[in-house]
N, C-alpha and C positions, 0 to 999 in steps of 0.2 A: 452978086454974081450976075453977069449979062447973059440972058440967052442965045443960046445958038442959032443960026437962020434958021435949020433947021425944024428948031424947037418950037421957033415962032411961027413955021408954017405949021407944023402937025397941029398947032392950040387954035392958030386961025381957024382950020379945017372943019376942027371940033365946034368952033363956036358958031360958026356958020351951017352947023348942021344941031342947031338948037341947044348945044350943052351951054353952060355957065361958069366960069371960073368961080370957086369958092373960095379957093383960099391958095397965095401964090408964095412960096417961101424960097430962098434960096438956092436949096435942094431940088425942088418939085414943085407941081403946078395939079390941083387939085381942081379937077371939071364935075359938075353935078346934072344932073337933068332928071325931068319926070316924066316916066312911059305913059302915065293913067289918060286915058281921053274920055271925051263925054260919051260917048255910046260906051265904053270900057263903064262906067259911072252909072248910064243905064241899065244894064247889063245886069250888074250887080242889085239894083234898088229889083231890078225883078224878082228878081230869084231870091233874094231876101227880106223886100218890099220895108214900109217903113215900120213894122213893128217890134224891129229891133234898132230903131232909133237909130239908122243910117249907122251902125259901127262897123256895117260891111264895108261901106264908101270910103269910110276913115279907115280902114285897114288895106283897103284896095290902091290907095290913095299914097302910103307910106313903104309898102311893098313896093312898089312902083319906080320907086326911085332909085338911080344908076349914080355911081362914081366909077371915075377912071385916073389915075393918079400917073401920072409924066413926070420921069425923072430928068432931070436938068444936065 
C-alpha cells in the first residue's frame, strides 16, 4: 500500500522533529524517540548517586521513551 501525501508529510514532520520510524507496515507507520537528556541523567545520578549502581539511569532511560503509531 502507497502512502498518502498526506501521510508522508505528517511522518516527515515527525522525523524532522527527532522521532525515528521503527517499524513501517502496510497498515501503519510506527515512530519512536527518547525524551531522556544528559542533565535528565544527571539529575537522577544526584539524587540517587552511584550506590545503586546507576539502576535509576537505566530506569530513567526506558521510561523515557515515546511511540506514536500513524495509521495509513
Amino acid at each position: 500500500m502507497v502512502m498518502s501525501k498526506e501521510i508522508k508529510e505528517e511522518v516527515k514532520m515527525y522525523i524532522t522533529n527527532d522521532w525515528d520510524i521503527e517499524e513501517e507496515t502496510p497498515e501503519f507507520v510506527l515512530l519512536t524517540r527518547n525524551k531522556a537528556t544528559g542533565i535528565g541523567h544527571l539529575v537522577v545520578f544526584l539524587i540517587f548517586g552511584w550506590w545503586t549502581f546507576f539502576i535509576g539511569n537505566v530506569i530513567y532511560h526506558f521510561t523515557s521513551k515515546q511511540k506514536k503509531k500513524i495509521i495509513k
